[in-house]
LOZA-61059 format. One record per residue (C-alpha): residue in one letter; y, x, z. Coordinates in Angstrom, 3 decimals, padded with zeros to 6 digits. Each point is the difference from the previous one (the first is absolute). Layout:
# residues N
residuo | y | x | z
A | Y | X | Z
...
//
This chain:
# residues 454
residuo | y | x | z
X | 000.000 | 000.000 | 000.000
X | 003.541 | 000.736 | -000.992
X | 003.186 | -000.954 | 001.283
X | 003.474 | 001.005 | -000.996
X | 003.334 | -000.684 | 001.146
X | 003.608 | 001.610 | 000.169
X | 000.871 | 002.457 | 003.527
X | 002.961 | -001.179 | 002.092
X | 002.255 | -002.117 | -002.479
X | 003.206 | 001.393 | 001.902
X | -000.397 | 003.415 | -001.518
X | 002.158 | 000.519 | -003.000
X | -003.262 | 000.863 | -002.290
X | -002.737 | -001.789 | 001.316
X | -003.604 | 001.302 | -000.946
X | -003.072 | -001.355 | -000.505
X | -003.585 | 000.583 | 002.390
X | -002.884 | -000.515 | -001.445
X | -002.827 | -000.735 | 002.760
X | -003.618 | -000.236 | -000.183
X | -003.472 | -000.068 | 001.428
X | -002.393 | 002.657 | -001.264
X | -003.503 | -001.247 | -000.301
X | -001.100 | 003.546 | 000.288
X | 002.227 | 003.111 | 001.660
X | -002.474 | 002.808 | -001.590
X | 000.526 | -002.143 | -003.262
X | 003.385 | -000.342 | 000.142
X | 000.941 | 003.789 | 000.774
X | -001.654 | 001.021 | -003.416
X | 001.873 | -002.017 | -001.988
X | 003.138 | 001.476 | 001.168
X | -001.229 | 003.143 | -000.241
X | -000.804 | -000.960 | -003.634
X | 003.395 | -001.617 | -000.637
X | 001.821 | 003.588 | 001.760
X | -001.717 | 002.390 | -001.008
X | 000.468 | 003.442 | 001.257
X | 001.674 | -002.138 | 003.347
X | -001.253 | 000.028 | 002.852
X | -000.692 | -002.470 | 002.789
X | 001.302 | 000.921 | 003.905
X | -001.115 | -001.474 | 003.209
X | 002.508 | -001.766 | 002.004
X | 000.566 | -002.358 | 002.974
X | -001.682 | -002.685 | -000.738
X | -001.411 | 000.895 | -003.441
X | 000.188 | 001.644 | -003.358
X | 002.912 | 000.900 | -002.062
X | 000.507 | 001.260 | -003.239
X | 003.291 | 000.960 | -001.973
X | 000.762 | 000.694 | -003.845
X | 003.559 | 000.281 | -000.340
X | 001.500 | -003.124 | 000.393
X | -003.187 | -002.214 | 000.777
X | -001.295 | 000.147 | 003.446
X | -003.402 | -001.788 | 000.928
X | -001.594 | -000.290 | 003.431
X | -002.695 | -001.895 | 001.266
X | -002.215 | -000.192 | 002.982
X | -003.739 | -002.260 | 000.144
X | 002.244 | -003.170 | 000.140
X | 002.703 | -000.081 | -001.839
X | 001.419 | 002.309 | -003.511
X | 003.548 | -000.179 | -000.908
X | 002.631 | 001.387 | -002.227
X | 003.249 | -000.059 | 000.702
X | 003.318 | -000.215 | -002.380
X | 001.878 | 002.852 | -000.151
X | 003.518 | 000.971 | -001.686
X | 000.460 | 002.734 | -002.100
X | 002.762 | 001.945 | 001.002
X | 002.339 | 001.777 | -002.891
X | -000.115 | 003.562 | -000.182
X | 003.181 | 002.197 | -001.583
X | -000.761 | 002.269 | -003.077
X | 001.173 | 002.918 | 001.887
X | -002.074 | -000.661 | 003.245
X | -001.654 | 003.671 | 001.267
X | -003.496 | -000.009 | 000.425
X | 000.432 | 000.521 | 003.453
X | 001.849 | -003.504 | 000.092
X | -002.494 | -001.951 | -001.736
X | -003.172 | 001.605 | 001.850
X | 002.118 | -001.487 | 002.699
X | 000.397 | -003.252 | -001.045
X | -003.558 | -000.317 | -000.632
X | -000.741 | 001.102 | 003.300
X | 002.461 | -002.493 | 001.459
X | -001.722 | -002.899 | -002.084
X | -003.136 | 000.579 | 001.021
X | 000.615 | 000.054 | 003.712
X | 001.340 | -003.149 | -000.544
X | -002.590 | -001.740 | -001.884
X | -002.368 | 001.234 | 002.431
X | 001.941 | -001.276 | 002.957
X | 000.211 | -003.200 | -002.193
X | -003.624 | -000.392 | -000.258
X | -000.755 | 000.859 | 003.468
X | 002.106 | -002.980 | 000.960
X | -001.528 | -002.099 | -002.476
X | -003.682 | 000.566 | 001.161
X | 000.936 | -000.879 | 003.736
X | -001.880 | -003.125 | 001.048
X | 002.860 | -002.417 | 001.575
X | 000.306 | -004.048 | 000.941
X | 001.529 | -001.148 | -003.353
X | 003.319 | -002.041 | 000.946
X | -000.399 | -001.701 | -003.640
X | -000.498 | -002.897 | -000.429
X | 000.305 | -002.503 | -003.071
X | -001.667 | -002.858 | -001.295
X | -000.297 | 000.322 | -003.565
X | -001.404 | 004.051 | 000.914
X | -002.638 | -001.918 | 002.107
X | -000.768 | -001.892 | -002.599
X | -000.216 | 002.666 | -002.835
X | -002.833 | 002.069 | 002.112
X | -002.235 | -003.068 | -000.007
X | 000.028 | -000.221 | -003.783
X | -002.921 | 002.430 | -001.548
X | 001.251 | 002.803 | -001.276
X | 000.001 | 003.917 | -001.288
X | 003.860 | 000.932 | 000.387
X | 002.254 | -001.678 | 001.998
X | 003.946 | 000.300 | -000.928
X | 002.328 | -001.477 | 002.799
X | 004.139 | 000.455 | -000.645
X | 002.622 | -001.576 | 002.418
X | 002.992 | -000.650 | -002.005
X | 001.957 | -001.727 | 003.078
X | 001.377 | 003.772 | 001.138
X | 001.421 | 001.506 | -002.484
X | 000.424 | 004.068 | -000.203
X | 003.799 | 000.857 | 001.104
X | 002.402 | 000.237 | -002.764
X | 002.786 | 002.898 | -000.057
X | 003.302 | -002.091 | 000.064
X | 001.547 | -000.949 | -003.153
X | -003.073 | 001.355 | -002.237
X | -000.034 | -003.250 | -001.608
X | 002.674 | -001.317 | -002.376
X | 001.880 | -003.702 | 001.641
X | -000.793 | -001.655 | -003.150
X | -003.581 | 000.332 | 001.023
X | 000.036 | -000.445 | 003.694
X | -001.060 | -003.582 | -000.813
X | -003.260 | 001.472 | 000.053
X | 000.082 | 000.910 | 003.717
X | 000.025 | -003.933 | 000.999
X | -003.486 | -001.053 | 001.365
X | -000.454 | -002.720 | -003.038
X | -000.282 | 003.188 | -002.630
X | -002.647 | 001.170 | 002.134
X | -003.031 | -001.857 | -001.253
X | -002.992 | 000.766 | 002.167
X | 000.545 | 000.901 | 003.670
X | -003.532 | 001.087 | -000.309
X | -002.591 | 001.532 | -002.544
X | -003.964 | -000.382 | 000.593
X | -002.313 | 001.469 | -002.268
X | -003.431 | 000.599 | -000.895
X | -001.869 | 002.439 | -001.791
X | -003.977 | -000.567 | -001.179
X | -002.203 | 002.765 | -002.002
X | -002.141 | -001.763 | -001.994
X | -002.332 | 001.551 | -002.635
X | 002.430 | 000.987 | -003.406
X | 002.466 | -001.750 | 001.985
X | 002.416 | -000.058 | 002.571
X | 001.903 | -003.304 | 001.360
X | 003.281 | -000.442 | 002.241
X | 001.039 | -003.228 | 001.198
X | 003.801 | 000.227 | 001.175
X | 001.650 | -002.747 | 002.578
X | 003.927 | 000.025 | 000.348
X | 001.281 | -002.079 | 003.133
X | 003.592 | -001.006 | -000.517
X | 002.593 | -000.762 | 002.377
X | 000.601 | -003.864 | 000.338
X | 003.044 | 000.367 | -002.312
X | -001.656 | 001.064 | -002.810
X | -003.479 | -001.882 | 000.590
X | 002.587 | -003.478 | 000.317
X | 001.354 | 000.604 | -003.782
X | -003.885 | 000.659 | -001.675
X | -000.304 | -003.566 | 002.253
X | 002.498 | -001.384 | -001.951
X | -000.956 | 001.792 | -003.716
X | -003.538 | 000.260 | -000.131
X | -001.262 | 002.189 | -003.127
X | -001.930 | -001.401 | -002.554
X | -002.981 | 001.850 | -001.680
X | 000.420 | 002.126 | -002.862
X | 000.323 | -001.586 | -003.592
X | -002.932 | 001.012 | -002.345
X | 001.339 | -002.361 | -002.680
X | 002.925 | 002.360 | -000.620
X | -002.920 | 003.194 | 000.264
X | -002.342 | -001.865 | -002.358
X | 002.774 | 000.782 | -002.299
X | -000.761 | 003.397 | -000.386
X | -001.151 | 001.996 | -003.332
X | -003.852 | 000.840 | -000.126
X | -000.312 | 003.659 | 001.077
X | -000.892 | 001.855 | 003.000
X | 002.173 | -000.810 | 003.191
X | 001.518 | 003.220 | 001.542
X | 001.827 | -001.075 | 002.418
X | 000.614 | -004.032 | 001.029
X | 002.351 | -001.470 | 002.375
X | 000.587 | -003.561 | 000.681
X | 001.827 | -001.298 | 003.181
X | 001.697 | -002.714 | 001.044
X | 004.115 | -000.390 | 001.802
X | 001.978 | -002.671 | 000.806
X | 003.406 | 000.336 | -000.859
X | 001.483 | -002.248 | 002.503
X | -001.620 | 002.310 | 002.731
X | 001.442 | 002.955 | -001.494
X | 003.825 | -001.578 | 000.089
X | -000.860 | -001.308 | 003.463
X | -001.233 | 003.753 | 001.057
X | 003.208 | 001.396 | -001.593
X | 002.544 | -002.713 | 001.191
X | -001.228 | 000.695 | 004.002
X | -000.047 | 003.680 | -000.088
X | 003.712 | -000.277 | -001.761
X | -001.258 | 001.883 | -003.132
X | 002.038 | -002.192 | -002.266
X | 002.212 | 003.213 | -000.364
X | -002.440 | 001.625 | -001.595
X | -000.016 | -002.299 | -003.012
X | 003.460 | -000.055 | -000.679
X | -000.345 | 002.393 | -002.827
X | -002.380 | -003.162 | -001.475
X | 003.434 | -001.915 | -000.144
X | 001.623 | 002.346 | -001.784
X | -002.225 | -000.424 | -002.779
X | 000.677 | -003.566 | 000.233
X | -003.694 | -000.906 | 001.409
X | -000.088 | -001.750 | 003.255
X | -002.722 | -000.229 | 002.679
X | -000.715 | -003.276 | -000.607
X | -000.592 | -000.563 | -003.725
X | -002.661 | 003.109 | 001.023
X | -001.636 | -002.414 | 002.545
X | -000.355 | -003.125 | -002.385
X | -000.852 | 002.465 | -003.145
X | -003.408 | 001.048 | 000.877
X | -003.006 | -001.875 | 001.947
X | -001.169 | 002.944 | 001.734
X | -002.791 | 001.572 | -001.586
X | -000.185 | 002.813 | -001.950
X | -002.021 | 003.102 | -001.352
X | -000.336 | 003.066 | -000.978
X | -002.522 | 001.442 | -002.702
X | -001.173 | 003.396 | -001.380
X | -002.713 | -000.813 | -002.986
X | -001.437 | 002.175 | -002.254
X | 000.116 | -002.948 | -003.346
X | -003.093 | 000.087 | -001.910
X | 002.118 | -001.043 | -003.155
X | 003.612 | 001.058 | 000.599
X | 000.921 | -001.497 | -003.487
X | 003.300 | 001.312 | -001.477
X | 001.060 | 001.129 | 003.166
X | 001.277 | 003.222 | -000.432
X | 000.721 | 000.438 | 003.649
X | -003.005 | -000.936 | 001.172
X | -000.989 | 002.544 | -002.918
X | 001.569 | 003.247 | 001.582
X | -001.267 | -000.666 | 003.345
X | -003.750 | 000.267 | -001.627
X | -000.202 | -004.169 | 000.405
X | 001.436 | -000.462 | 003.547
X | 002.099 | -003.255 | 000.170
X | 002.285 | -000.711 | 003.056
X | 001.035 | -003.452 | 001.281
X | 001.969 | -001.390 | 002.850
X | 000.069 | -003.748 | -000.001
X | 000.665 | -003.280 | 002.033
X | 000.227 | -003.703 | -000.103
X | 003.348 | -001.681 | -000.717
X | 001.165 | -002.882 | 002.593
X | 003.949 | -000.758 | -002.158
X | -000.105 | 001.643 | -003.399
X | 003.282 | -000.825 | -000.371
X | 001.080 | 002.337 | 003.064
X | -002.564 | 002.603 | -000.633
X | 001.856 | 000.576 | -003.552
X | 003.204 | 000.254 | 001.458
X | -001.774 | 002.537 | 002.397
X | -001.530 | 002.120 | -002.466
X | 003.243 | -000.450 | -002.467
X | 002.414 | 001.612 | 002.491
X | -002.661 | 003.077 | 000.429
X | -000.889 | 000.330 | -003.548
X | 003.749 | 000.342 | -000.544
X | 000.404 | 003.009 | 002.247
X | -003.195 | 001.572 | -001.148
X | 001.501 | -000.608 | -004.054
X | 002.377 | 002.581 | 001.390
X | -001.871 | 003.251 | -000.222
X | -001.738 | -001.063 | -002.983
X | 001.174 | 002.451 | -002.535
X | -000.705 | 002.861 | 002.012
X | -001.420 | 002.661 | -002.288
X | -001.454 | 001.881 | 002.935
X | -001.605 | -003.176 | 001.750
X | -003.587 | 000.802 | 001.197
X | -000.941 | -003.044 | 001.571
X | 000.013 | -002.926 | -002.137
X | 001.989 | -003.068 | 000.833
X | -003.077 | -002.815 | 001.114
X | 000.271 | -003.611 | -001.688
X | 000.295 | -003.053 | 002.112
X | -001.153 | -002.943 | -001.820
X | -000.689 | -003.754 | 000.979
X | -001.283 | -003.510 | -001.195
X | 000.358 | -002.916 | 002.054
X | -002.760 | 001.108 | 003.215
X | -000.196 | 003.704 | -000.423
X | 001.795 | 003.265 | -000.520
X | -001.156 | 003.634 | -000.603
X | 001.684 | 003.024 | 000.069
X | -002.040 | 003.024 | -001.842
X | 001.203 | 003.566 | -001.916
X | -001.617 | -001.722 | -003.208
X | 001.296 | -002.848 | -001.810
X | -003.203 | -000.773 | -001.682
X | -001.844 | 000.205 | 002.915
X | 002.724 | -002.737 | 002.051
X | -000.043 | -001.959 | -002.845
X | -003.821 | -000.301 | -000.385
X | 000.121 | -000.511 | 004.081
X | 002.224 | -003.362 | -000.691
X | -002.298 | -001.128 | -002.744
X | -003.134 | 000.629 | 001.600
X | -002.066 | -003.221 | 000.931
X | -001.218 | 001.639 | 003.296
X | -003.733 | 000.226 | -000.875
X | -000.858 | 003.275 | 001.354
X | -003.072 | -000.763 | 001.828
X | -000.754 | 003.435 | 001.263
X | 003.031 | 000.285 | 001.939
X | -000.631 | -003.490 | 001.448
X | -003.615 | 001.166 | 000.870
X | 001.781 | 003.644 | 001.525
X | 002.291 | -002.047 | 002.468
X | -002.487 | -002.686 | 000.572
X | -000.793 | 001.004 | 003.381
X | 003.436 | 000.424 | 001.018
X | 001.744 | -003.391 | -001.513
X | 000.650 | -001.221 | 003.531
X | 002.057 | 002.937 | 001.192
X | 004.279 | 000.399 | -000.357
X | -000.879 | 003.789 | -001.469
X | -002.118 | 001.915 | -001.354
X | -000.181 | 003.267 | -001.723
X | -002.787 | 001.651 | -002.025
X | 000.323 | 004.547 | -001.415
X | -002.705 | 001.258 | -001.808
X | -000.452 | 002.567 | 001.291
X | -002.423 | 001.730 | -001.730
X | 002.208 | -000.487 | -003.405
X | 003.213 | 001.145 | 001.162
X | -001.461 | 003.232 | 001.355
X | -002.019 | 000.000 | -003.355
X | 002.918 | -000.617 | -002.107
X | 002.201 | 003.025 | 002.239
X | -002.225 | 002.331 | -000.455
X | 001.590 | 002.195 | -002.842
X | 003.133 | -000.011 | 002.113
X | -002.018 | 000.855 | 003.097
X | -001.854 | 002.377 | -001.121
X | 002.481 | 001.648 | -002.856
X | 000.238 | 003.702 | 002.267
X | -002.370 | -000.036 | 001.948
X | -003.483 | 002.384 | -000.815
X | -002.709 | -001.690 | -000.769
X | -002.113 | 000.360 | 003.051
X | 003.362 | -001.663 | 002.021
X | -000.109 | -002.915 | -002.549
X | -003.557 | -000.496 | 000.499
X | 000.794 | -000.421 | 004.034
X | 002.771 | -002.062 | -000.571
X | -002.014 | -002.431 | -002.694
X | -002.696 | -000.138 | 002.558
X | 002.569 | -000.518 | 002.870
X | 001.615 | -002.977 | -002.085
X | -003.236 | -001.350 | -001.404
X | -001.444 | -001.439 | 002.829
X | 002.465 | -002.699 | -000.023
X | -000.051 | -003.043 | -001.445
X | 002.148 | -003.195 | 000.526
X | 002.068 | -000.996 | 003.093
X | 000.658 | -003.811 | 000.408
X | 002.480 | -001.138 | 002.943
X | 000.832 | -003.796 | 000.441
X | 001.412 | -002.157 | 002.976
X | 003.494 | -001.393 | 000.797
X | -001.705 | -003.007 | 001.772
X | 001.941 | -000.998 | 003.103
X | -001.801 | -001.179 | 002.967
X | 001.397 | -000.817 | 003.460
X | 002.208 | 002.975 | 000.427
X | -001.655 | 002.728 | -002.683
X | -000.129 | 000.773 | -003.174
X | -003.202 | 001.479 | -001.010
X | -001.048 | 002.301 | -002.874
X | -002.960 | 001.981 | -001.041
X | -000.966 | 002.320 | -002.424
X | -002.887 | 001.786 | -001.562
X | -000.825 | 003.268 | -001.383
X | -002.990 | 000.172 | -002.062
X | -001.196 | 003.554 | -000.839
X | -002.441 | 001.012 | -003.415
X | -003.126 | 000.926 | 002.410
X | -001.397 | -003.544 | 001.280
X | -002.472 | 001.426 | 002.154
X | 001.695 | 002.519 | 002.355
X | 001.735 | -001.141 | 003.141
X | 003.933 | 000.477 | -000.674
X | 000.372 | 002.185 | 002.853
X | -002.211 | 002.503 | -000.775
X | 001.533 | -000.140 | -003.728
X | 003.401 | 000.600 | 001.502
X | -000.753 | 002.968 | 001.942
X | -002.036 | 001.317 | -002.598
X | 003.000 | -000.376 | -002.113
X | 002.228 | 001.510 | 002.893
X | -002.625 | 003.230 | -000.510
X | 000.339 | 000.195 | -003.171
X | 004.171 | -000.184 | 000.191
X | -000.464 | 002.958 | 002.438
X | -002.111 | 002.393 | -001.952
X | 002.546 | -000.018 | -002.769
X | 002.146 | 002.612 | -000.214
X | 001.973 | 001.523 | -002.897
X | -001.388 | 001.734 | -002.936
X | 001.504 | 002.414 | -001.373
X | -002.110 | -000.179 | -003.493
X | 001.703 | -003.177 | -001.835
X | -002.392 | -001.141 | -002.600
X | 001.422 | -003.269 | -001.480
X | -001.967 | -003.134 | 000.445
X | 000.916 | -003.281 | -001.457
X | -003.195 | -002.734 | 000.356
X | 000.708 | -002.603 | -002.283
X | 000.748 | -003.415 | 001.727
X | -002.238 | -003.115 | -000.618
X | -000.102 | -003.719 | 000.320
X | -003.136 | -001.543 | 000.606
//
């Protein structure tokens, strides 16, 4: 068992602990000794302690740990003398740190929703207390934004989380508790689910990277108009759009789409980017509004137009009467619009998750695929073939929640690695060995694998 949570919140840089239980001490102690190699382990107080720079980690029969640490900043001119110093000074310190750490004492804490995380079944436990806040230096943050000190922009007062290694997969389910004043306007605004309609409207191809979620507007001017960030929009004015027509424009859905098109026809964007389409698109509540929207920022964006040296190029936003899409490729927005949202693959893909506000889907797997003559361009061959193997054994990673119940919102996500039948765990640190025996070579033999789809 895992369980991490911040140090004392009143310290201006608040670190993390990780604790544990070891199953087995002897066990344990080698796999350090694998992960440091060349360190050494040293007897203290009430247990073991080891040290690698930075990165202390003691443990005793009950209880492991690892404590966050902050790397101090050392001068370019600093004497060896100095810095063998500064070492020394650091490492008295972390082992003082751990010492303290290790001491058995009555716990004074006490909370509910803790309690109630350590009954749930799980590998890692992840614990944050957002209600005490690390000091802030005076005036480090601008008065425009100091709107975001007020307890309402705070939206969980605490974060529960779980962690589960599965075989070829590892699962986190995340709980957010929000203070009453937040928790009272998701009351008032509940979420809907995500819209596959709007999805199903995708090209045929092979989804990189899919995000659908759900807002509500209204909750978003309500949010803003409490915490007095209606400042912050005034620039919106001055481009002649006003908070409200936003609010009745769109419904409150919307997505985000990476495909790779298996007929990008007379797209010649879609064309340079070896068949990659982009989309970002929505339902329309007041088309009427929405074009006045989109007019006033089309007509700033018309501005930099003829810009010989322009790298990025200026996205289209077009509409019918239920749905925009904005996209780098007029073909591909265009053949969005006139789509009759009949992709059934995509419906099958988010399937599963149709009841949720959000949900996100990467391939993995593709992406790395698809990087790796950019990844690998100088690096020797025997590098590349660590790094493909490194970036290989991932697959997909799906996260999906938003639901709001009582006084949480929930999420969870899941990695899915390319070896089904190996415990995650032992993947990762097998990983984690093979990140450690890299080092740099000076030989530099080019190696560019050529990416596929399958």
């Amino acid at each position: 068992m895992f369980i991490i949570f911040p140090t004392n919140p009143n310290d201006k840089k608040a670190q993390p602990i990780i604790y544990g239980t070891p199953k087995d001490t002897a066990q344990f102690a080698a796999m350090m000794k694998k992960l440091a190699p060349g360190k050494k382990s040293v007897k203290i107080t009430n247990g073991k302690l080891l040290i690698d720079k930075n990165t202390a980690v003691a443990w005793n029969r009950e209880i492991f740990l690892i404590p966050g640490t902050t790397t101090s900043e050392e001068s370019a001119n600093q004497t060896a003398k100095a810095k063998a110093d500064a070492q020394l000074a650091k490492t008295k310190q972390l082992t003082e740190k751990c010492k303290m750490l290790l001491a058995r004492r009555k716990a004074a804490f006490s909370n509910e929703y803790f309690t109630s995380l350590l009954k749930e079944d799980g590998d890692l436990y992840l614990w944050t207390d957002n209600t005490l806040q690390p000091a802030q230096k005076k005036n480090k943050m601008p008065p425009m934004l100091g709107m975001f000190n007020k307890n309402l922009m705070r939206n969980a007062n605490y974060t529960a989380g779980i962690i589960r290694f599965e075989n070829g997969k590892a699962t986190m389910q995340m709980k957010r508790y929000m203070p009453p004043s937040f928790d009272s306007i998701y009351s008032k605004y509940p979420l809907t689910n995500i819209n596959v309609e709007v999805l199903k409207k995708l090209p045929a191809g092979h989804p990189l990277f899919l995000y659908s979620f759900s807002f509500s507007p209204a909750m978003m001017n309500e949010i803003f108009t409490k915490a007095g960030a209606d400042n912050v929009l005034d620039s919106l004015n001055k481009k002649n759009i006003k908070k409200d027509d936003i609010v009745d424009a769109i419904k409150g859905d919307a997505m985000l789409a990476v495909i790779k098109a298996n007929d990008p026809s007379g797209d010649t964007v879609a064309a340079k980017l070896n068949g990659i389409q982009i989309f970002l698109a929505g339902s329309i509540k007041d088309k009427e509004k929405f074009k006045k929207v989109t007019d006033a920022l089309q007509s700033k964006k018309d501005s930099g137009n003829d810009n010989p040296g322009r790298k990025i190029p200026k996205p289209f936003i077009l509409s019918n009467d239920s749905v925009f899409v904005v996209s780098i490729s007029q073909i591909a927005a265009q053949q969005f619009l006139s789509s009759p949202a009949n992709n059934s693959d995509i419906e099958t893909l988010f399937q599963p998750y149709k009841n949720y506000p959000a949900v996100s889907i990467v391939d993995l797997k593709t992406i790395f695929s698809l990087a790796g003559p950019f990844l690998f361009k100088r690096k020797s061959e025997e590098e590349a073939e660590q790094t493909a193997k490194i970036l290989g054994a991932f697959d997909h990673l799906t996260s999906y929640g938003g639901q709001h119940v009582n006084n949480y919102m929930s999420n969870s996500a899941e990695l899915t690695l390319t070896d089904k039948n190996e415990n995650s765990l032992k993947q990762f640190l097998n990983l984690l060995d093979l990140l450690n025996s890299m080092k740099p070579k000076k030989a530099a033999t080019a190696f560019n694998p050529t990416p596929g789809l399958k």
